[in-house]
TILUM-104189 format. One line per 3 residues: number of its first residue (from 1); their letters; for each residue x, y, z of N, C-alpha, C, CB. Coordinates in pm, whole numbers, plus 32768, in hexadecimal, padded with zeros to 4 digits. Glycine has a CB too. Example, Ala and Ser with C-alpha at 12.3 -4.5 7.8 and 13.67 -1.06 7.14 Angstrom:
1 = as = 8527 7DC7 830C 84CE 7E3E 830C 8528 7EB6 830C 846B 7E41 8389; 8505 7F1F 82C4 8557 7F96 82CA 850A 8003 8313 8580 7FC4 823C .
# end
This chain:
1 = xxx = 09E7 EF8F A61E 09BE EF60 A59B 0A10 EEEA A56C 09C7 EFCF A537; 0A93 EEFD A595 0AB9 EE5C A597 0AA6 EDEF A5AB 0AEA EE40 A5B7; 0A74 EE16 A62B 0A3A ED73 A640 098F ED6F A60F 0A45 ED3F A708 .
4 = xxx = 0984 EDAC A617 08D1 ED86 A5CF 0901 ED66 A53C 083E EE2F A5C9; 095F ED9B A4E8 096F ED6B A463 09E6 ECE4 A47F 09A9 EDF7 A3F3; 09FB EC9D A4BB 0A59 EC10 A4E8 09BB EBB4 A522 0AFB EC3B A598 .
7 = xxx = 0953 EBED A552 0911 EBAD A5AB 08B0 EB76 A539 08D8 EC05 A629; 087B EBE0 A4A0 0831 EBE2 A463 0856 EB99 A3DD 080E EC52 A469; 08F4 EB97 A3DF 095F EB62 A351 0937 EBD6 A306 0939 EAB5 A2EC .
10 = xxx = 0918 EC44 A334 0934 ECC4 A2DA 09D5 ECB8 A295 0927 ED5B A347; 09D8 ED04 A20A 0A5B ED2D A215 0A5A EDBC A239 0AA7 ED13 A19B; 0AFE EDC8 A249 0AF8 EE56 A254 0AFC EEB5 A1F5 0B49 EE76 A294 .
13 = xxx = 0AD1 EF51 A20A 0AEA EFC4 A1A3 0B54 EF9D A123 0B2D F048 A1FA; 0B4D EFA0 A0C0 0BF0 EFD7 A073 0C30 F053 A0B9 0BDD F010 9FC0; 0CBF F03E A09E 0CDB F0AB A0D9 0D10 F099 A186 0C5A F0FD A0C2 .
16 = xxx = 0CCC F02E A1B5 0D06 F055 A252 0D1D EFEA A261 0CB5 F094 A2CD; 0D91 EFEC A2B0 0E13 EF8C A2E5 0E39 EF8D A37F 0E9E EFBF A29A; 0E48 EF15 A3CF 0E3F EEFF A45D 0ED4 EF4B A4AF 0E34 EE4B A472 .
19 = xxx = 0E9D EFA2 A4E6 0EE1 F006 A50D 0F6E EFA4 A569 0E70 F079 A56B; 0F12 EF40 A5A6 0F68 EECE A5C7 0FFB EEA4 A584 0F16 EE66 A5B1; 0FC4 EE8D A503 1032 EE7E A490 109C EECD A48E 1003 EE90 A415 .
22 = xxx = 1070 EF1E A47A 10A3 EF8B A457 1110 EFC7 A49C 104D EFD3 A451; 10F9 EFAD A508 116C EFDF A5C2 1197 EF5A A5A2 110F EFFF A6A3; 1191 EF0B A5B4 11F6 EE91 A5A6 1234 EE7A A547 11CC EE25 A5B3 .
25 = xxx = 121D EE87 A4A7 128C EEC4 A45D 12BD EF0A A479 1289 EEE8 A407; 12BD EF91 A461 1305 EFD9 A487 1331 EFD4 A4FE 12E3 F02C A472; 1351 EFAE A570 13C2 EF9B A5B8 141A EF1A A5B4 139B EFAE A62E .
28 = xxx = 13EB EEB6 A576 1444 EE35 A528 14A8 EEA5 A4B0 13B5 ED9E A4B6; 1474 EF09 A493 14D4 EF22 A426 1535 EF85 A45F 1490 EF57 A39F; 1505 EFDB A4A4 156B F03F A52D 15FA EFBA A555 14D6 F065 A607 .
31 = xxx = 15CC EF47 A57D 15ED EF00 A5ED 1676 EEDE A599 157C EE7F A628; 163A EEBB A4F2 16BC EE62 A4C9 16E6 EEC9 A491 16B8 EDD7 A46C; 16E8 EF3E A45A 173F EFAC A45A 17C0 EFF9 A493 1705 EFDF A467 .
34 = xxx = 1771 EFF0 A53E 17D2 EFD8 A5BA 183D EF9E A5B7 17A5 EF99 A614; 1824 EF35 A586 1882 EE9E A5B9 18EF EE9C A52F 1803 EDDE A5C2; 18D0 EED8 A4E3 192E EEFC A45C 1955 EF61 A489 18F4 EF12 A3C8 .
37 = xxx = 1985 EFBA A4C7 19A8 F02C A4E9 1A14 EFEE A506 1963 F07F A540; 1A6D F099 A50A 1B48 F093 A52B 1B27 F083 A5B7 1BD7 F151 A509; 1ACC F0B6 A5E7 1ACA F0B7 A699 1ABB F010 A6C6 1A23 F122 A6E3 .
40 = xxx = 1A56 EFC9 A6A7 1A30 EF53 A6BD 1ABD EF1A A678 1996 EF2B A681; 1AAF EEF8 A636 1B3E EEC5 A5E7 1BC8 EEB3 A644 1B68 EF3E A56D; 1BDC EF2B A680 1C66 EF5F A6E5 1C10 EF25 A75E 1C9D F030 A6F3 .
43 = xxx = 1B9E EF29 A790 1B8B EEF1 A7F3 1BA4 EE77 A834 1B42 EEFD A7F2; 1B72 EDF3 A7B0 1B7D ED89 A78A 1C30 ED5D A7B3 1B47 ED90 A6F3; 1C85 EDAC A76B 1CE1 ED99 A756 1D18 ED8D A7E8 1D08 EDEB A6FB .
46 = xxx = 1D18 EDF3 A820 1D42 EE1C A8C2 1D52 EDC5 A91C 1CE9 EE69 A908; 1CB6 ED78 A8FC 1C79 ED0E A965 1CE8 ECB0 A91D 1BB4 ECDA A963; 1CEA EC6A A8A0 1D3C EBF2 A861 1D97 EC35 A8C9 1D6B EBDC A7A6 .
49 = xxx = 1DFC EC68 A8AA 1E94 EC95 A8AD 1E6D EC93 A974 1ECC ED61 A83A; 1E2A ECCE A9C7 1E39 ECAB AA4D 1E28 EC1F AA75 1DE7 ECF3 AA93; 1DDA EBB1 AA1F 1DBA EB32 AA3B 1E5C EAEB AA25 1D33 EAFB A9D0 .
52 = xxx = 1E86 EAED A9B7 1F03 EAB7 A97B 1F82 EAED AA0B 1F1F EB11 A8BB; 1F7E EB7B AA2C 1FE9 EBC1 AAAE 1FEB EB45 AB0A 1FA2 EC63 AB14; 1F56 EB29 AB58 1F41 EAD8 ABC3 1F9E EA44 AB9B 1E94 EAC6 ABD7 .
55 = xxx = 1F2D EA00 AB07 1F67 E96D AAD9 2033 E990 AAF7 1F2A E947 A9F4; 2052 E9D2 AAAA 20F3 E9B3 AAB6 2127 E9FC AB3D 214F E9F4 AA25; 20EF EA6F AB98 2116 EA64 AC09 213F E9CE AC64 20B9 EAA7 AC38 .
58 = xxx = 20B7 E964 AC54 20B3 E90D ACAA 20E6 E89B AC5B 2034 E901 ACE9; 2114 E8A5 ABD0 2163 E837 ABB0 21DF E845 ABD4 2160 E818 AB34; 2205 E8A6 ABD0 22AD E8C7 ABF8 22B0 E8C6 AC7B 22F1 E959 ABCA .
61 = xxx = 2264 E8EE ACCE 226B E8E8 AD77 22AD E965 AD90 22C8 E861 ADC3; 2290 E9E5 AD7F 22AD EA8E AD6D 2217 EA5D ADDF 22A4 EB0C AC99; 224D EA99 AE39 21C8 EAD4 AEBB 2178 EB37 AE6D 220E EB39 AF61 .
64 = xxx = 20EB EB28 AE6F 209C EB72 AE39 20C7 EC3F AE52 200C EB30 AE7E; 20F3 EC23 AEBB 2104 ECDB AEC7 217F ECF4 AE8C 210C ED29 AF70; 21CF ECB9 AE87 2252 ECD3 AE42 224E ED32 ADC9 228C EC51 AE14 .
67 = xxx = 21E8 ED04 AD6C 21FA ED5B ACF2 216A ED6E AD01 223D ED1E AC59; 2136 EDE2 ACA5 20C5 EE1A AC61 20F7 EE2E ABE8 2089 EE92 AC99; 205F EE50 AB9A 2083 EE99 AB0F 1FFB EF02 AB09 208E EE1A AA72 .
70 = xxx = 2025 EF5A AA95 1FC7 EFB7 AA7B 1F7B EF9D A9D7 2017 F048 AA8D; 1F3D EFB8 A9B2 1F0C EF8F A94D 1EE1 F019 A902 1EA4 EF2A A96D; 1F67 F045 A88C 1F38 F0C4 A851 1F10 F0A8 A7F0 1F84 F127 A83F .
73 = xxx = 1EC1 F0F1 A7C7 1E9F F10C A71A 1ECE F162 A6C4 1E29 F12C A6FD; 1EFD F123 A66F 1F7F F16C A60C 1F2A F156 A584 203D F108 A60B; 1F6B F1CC A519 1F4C F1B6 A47C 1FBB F1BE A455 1EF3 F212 A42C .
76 = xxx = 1F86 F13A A3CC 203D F186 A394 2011 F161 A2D1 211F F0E6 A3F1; 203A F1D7 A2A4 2013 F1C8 A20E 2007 F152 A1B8 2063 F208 A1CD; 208B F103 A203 206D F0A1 A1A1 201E F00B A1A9 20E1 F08C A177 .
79 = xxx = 200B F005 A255 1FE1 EF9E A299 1F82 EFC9 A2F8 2046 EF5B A2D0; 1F32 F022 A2DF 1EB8 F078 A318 1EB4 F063 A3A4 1E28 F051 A2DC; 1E12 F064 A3C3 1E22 F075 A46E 1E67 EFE8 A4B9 1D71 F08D A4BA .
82 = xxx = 1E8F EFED A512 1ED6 EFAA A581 1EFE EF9B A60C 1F17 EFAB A56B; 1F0F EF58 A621 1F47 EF4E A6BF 1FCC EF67 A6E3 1F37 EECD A6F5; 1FE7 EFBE A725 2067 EFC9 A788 2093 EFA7 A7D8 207F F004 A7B2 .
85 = xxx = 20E0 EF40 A812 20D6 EEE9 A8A2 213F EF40 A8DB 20FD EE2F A8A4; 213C EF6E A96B 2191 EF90 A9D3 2180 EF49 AA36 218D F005 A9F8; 2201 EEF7 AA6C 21F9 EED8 AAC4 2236 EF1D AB3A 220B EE7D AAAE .
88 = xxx = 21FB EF0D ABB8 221F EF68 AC14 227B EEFB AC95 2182 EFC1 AC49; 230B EEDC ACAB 232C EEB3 ACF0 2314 EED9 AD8A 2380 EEAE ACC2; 22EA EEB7 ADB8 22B6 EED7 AE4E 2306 EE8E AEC9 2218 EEA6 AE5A .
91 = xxx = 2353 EE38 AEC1 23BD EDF3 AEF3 2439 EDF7 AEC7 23A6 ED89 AEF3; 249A EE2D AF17 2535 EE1B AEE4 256F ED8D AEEF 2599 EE7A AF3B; 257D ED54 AE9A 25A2 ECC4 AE62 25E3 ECDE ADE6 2525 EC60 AE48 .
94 = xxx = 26A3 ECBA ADF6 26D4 EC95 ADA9 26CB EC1C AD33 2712 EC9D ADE0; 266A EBCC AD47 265D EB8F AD1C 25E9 EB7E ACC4 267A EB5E AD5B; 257F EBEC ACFA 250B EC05 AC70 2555 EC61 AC0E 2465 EC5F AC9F .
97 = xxx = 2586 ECAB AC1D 261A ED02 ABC4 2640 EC90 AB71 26BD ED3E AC33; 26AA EC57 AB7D 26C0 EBDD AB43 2696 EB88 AAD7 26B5 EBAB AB85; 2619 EB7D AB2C 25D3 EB22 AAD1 256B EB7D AA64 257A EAB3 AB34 .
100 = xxx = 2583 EC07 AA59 24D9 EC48 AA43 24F1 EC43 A96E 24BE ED46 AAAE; 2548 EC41 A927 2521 EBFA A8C8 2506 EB5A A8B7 256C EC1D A882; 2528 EB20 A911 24EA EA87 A905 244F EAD1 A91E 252A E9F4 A994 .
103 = xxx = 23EF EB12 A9A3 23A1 EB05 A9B8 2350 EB68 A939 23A3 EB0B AA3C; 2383 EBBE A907 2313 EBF5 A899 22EB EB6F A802 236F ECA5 A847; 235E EB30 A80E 233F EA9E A7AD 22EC EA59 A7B7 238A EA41 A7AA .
106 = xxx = 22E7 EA3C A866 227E E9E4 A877 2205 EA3C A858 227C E9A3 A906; 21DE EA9C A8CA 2180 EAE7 A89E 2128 EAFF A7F1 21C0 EB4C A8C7; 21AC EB07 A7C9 2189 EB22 A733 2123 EA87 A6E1 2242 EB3C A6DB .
109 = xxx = 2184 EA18 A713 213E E991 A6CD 20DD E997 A741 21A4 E8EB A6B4; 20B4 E98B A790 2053 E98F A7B8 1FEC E9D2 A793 2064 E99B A806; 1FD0 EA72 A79A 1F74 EAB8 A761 1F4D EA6E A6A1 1FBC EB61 A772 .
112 = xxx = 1FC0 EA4E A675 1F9F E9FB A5B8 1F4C E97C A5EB 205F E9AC A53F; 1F70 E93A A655 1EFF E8B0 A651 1EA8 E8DF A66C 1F04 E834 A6A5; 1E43 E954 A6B6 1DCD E974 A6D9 1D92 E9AB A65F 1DCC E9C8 A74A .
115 = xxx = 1E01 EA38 A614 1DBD EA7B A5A4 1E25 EA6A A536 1D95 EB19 A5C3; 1E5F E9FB A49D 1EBA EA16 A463 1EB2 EAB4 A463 1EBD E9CD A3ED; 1E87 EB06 A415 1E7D EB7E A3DF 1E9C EC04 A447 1DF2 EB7E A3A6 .
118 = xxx = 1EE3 EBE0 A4AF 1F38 EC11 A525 1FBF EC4B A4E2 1F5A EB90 A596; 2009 EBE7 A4AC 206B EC2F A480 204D ECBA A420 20B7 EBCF A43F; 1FC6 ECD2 A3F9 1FEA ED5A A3B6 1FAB EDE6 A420 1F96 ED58 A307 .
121 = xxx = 1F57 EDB4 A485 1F2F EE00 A4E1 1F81 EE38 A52F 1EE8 EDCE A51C; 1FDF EDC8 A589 203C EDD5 A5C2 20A5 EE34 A5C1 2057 ED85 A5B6; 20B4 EEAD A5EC 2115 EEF8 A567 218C EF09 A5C0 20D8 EFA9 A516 .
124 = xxx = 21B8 EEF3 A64C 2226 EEB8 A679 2216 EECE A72A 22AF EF01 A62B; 2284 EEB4 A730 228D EEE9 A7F3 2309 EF27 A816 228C EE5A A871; 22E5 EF4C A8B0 2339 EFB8 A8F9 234C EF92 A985 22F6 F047 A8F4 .
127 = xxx = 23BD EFAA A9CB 23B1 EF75 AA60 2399 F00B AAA3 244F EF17 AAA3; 236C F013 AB08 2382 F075 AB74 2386 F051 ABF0 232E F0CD AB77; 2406 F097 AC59 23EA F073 ACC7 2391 F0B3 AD42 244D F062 ACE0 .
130 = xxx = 230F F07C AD82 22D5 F09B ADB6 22D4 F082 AE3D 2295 F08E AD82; 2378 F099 AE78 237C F046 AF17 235A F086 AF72 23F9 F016 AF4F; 231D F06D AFD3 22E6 F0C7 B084 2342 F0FD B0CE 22A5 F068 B102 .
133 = xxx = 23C1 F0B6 B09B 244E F0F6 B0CE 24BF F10B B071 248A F0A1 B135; 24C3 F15F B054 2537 F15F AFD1 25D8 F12D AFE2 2548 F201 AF9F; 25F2 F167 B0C7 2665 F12B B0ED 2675 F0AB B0C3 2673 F12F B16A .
136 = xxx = 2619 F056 B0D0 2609 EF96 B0BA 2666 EF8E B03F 2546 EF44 B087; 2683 EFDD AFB2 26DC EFD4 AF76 2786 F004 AF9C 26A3 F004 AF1D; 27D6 EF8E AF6A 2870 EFDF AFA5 2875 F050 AF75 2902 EFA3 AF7D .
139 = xxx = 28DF F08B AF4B 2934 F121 AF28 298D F102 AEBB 299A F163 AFAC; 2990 F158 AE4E 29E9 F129 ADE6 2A74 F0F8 AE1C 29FC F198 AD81; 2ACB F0A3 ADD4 2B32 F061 AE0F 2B7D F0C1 ADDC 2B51 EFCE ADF6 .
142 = xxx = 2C29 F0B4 ADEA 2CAA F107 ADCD 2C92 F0E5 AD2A 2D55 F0C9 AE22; 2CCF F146 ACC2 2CD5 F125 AC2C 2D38 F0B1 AC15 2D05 F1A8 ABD4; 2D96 F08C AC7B 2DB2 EFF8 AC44 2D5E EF9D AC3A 2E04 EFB9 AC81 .
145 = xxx = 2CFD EF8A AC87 2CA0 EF28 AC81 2C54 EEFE AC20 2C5D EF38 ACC8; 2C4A EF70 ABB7 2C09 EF44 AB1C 2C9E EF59 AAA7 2B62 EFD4 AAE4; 2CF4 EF81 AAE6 2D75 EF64 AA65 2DC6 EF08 AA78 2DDC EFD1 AA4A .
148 = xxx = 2DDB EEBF AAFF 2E2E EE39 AB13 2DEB EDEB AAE1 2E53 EE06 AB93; 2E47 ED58 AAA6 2DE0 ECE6 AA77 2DAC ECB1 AAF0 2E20 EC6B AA1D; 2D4B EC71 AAB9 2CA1 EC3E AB15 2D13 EBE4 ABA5 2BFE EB86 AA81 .
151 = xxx = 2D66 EBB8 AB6B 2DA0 EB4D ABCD 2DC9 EBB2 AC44 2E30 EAEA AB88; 2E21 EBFF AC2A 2E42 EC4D AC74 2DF9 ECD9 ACD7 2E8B EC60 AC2D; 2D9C ECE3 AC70 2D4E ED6F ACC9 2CF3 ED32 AD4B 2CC9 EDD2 AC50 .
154 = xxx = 2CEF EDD6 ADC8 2CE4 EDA0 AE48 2C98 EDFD AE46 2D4D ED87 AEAF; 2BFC EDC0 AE71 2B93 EE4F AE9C 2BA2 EE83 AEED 2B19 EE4E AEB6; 2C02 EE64 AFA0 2BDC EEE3 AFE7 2C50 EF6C AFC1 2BDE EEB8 B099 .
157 = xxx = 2C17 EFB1 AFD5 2C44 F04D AF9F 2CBB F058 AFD0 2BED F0D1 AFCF; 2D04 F09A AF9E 2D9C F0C1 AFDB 2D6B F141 B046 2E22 F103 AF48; 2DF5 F124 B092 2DFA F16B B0EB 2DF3 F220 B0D3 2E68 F133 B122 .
160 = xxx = 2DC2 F277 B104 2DF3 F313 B0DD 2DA4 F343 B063 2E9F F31D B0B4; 2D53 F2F3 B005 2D1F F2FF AF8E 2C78 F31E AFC1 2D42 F272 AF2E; 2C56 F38D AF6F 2BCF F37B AF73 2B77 F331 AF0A 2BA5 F3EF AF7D .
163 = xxx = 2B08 F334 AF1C 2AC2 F2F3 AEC3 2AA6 F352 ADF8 2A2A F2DF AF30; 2AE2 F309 ADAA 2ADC F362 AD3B 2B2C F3C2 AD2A 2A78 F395 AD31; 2BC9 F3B4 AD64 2C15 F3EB AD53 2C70 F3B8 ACCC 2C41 F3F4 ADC6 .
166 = xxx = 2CCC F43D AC8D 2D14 F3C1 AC30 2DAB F3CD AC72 2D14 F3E2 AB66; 2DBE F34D AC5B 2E42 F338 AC7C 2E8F F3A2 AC36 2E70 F2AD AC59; 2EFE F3E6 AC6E 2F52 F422 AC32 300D F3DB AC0F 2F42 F49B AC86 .
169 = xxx = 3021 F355 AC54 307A F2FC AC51 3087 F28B ABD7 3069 F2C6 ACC6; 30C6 F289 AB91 30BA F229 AB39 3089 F19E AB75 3136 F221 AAFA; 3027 F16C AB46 300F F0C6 ABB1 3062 F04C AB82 2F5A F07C ABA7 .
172 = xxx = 3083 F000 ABEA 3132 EF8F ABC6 30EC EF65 ABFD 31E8 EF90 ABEE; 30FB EEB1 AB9D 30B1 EE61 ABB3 312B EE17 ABCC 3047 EE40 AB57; 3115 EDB8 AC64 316E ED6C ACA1 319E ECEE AC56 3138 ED4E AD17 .
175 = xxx = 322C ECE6 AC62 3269 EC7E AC16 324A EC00 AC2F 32E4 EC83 AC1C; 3222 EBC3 AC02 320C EB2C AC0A 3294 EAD6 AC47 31E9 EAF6 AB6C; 3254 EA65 AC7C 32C4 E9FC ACC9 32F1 E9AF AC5C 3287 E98F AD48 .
178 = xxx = 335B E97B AC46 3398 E914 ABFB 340F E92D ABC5 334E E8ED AB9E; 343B E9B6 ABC2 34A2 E9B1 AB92 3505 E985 AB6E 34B1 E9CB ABA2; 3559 E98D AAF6 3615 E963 AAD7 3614 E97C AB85 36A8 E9FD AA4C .
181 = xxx = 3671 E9C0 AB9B 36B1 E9F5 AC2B 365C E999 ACB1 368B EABF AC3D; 35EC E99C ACC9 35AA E92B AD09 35E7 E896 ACCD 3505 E93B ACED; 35D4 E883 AC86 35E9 E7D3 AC5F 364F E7C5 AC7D 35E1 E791 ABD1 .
184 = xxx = 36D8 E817 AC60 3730 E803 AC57 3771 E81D AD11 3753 E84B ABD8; 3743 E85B AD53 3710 E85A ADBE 3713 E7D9 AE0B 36A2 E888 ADAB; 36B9 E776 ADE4 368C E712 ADEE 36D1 E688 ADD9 3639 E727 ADB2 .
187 = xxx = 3724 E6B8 AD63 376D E633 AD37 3820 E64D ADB7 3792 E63E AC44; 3845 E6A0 ADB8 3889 E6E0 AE03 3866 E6C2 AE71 388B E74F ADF0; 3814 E695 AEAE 3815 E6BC AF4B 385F E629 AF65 3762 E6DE AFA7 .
190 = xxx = 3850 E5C6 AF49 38B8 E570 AFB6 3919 E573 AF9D 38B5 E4F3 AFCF; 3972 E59C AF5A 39F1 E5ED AF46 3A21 E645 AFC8 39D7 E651 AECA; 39D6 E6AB AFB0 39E9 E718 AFFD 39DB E6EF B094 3987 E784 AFD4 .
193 = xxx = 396F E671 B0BF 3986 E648 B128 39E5 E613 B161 394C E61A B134; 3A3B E5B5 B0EE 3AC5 E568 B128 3B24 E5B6 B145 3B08 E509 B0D1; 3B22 E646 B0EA 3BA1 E69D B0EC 3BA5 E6C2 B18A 3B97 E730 B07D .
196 = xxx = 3B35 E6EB B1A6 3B13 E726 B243 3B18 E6EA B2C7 3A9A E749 B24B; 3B1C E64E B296 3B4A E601 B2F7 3BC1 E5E8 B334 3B30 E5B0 B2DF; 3BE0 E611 B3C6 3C71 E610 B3D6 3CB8 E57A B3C3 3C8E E64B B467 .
199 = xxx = 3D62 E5B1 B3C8 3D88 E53D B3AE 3DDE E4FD B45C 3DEE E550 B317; 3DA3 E49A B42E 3DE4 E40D B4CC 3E61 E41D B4A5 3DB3 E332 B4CD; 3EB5 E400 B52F 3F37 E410 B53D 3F6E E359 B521 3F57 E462 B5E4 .
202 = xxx = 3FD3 E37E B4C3 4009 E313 B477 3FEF E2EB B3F1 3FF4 E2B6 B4B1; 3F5A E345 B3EF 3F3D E2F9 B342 3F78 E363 B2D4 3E70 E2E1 B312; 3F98 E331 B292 3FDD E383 B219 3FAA E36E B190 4070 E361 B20E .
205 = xxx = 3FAE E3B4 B12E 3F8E E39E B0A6 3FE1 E367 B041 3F6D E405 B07B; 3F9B E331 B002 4017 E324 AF80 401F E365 AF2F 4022 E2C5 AF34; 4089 E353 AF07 40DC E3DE AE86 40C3 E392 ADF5 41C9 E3FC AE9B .
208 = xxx = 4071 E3F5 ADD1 4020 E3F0 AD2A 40A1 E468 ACE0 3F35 E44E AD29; 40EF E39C ACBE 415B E3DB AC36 4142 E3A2 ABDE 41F4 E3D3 AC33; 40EA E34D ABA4 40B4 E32F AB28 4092 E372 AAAD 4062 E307 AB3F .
211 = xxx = 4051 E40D AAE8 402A E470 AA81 408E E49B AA30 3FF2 E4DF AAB5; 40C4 E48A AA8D 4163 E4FF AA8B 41EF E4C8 AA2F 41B1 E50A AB4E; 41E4 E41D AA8D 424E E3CB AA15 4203 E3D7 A94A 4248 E2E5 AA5B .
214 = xxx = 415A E3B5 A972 4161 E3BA A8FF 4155 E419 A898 412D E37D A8F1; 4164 E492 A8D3 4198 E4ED A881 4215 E50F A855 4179 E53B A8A2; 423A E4ED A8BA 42EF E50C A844 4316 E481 A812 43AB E54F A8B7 .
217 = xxx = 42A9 E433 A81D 4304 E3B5 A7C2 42B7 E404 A720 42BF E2C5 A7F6; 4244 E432 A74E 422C E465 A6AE 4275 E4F6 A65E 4188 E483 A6A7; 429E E54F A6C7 42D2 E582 A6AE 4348 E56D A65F 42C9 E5A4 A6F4 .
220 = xx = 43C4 E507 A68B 4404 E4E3 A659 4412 E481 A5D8 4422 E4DA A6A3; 43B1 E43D A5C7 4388 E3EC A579 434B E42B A4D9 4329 E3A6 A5CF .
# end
């Protein structure tokens, strides 16, 4: 009857509406419902926040497997739903250690040039280590190694010590070079060399009476 009333310029009934319509609204209105949703929303987010991982992986030159991250979803009362970043170190590199608050910075301005409104999503990060070999990391060092100053402390482990033991020895931190007693050491030594030098047959010294006269001329005086 449709088309004989399109074919004829009938109108149609009051009352009836193209069923056509009707399914295509209503799933235009399902569709953008969806897409306002916490799920879509966190989805969105995931993808940003894995796009931004890759960009500053390969600006810094971090080998793509080196790190991962996980992408949680967190609430928090006062800054509602959000993202949780974990990253998962997967390579032992002293040197992503090191650097890993420089690298959540970058990360961070990065994700604000794609979305400003990141900083309130964002609700922070976490490292974990996720290595294939856990040996690949050393062994805690001796407890001097974190109570001597930086100049002085030596990572390989002392001898006889296990790992995570506590020292039971008071730790003495080695005296520095320069000393009074050194310098003086020092100024002294060609002295001490002449004294030690024997003496040639015939040579003799002279007799230091100068000190000596001029003390009893003051004495007396």
């Amino acid at each position: 009857m449709r088309l004989l009333d399109l074919l004829f310029w009938r109108k149609p009934a009051p009352g009836k509406t193209s069923r056509l319509f009707l399914t295509s609204q209503g799933s235009s209105t399902s569709s953008d419902a969806s897409d306002q949703s916490p799920q879509a929303a966190s989805r969105r987010r995931k993808d940003l926040l894995r796009t931004v991982l890759r960009e500053v992986l390969t600006r810094t030159g971090i080998p793509q497997e080196w790190v991962s991250a996980e992408m949680l979803r967190s609430e928090s009362p006062r800054r509602g739903d959000g993202i949780h970043v974990r990253f998962l170190v997967r390579h032992w590199s002293l040197r992503v250690l090191e650097h890993a608050p420089a690298f959540e910075r970058e990360f961070t301005q990065r994700a604000l040039m794609i979305d400003p409104q990141a900083k309130d999503w964002i609700h922070g990060f976490s490292w974990q280590f996720g290595l294939p070999d856990s040996n690949a990391a050393p062994p805690l060092p001796h407890p001097s190694y974190f109570t001597a100053p930086p100049a002085e402390a030596q990572l390989p482990q002392a001898p006889g010590s296990q790992a995570g033991d506590m020292s039971q020895d008071p730790v003495v931190v080695p005296r520095t070079a320069g000393t009074a007693r050194d310098r003086l050491a020092q100024e002294f030594a060609p002295r001490d060399a002449g004294l030690q030098r024997p003496v040639r047959s015939g040579e003799r010294f002279a007799v230091t009476r100068g000190p000596a006269t001029k003390e009893r001329s003051v004495l007396r005086g």
